[in-house]
Structures are given as structure tokens and as C-alpha cells.
C-alpha positions, 0 to 999 in steps of 0.5 A: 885442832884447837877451835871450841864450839860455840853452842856451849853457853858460858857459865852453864853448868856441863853434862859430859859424855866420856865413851871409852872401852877401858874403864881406867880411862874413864875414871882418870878422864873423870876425875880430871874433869871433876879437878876443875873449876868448870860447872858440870852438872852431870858426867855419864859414861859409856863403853863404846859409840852405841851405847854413846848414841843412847846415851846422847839421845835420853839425856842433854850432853853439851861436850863428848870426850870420846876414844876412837879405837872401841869395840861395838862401835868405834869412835869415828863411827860414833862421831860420824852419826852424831855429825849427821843430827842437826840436834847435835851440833853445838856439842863439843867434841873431844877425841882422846886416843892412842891413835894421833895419826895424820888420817886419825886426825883429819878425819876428826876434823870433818867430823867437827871434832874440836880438839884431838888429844893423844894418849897418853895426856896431860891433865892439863889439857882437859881442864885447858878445853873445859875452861875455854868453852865454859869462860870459868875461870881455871 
């Protein structure tokens, strides 16, 4: 899957949301995002789909990166409630996971998920993402 959504506005400056259970993902998803050229404004962070949900409904996100194997609340649950709010739309979502299954996968993209990326990546394809939606020059 390689569509983009097209909420995002060119130039703007980015807040991102990562959701992943391991913290070293976390870390490596961010400081690829931070490599780039691509204007972000704010990167939040989250252990799992809950604490995504609350993050998403106290702040403006324009693009989730998200695991979907995770405690609490798995990313496909995750990405199946923010399917259900009009709100969210335009954001961009990004899946990062183990799990590249073919089901994985087609379930991803009823979920308007614009990009399915297997772990382990190459940092290339954040920053590939990034720049796409944003029109920043990488």
C-alpha cells in the first residue's frame, strides 16, 4: 500500500503519533522522523491503542505510526475506532509491525491504512512517507 492521504497540507508542520508497546521502537521510530527534513511540530507517544485514543482526542495528530501487536488494546482495534470518527480522517496512518501477514494487511487497508511497513525497516521508508505527504523536499 502506497496511497497518502490527502488531509495532510504540504508544508505544515506535523504532529505525529507513534503507539508501540516496546519503547526501543519508539525511540528508533522517532529519531528516524527527527533524520528528516519533513516539519514536524510535535511527536507524542504512546504504549498501546488506549492510550493512543487519548492521546488523539487531547491533541491534533495529522499522521499515526502504530505497531499492531500490543497489550491493552491491539493496533487493528486501535485503527478500527479511529476509522469510526469523521474527525479523523484525514490522518495518516502508518502500520509498523511484525506481523506482514496477508490478512494483517488486508485488514489495514479497510482501515485506510496508507502504508503497511514490516519490522524490521529500513529507515528510508519513514522519512520516503514523510516527505510524500508533506511535499518537503528529502
Amino acid at each position: 500500500m502506497t496511497e497518502t492521504s490527502a488531509g495532510v497540507n504540504p508544508g505544515r508542520a506535523l504532529n505525529i503519533l507513534i503507539v508501540d508497546d516496546s519503547a526501543t521502537m519508539r525511540a528508533v521510530i522517532r529519531r528516524v522522523i527527527a533524520l528528516t527534513e519533513v516539519p514536524i511540530a510535535t511527536v507524542y507517544e504512546a504504549r498501546n491503542g488506549k492510550e493512543a485514543l487519548k492521546v488523539m482526542e487531547e491533541n491534533k495528530v495529522e499522521a499515526v505510526f502504530t505497531d499492531i501487536n500490543m497489550p491493552v488494546m491491539t493496533g487493528h482495534e486501535f485503527l478500527k475506532a479511529i476509522a469510526k470518527e469523521k474527525q479523523w480522517d484525514d490522518v495518516l496512518r502508518v502500520v509498523i509491525s511484525t506481523d506482514g501477514s496477508k490478512l494483517r494487511r488486508d485488514e489495514a487497508r479497510s482501515l485506510k491504512v496508507a502504508l503497511y511497513v514490516e519490522k524490521p525497516f529500513r529507515p528510508e521508508v519513514v522519512r520516503d512517507v514523510l516527505c510524500q505527504i508533506t511535499g518537503a523536499a528529502c
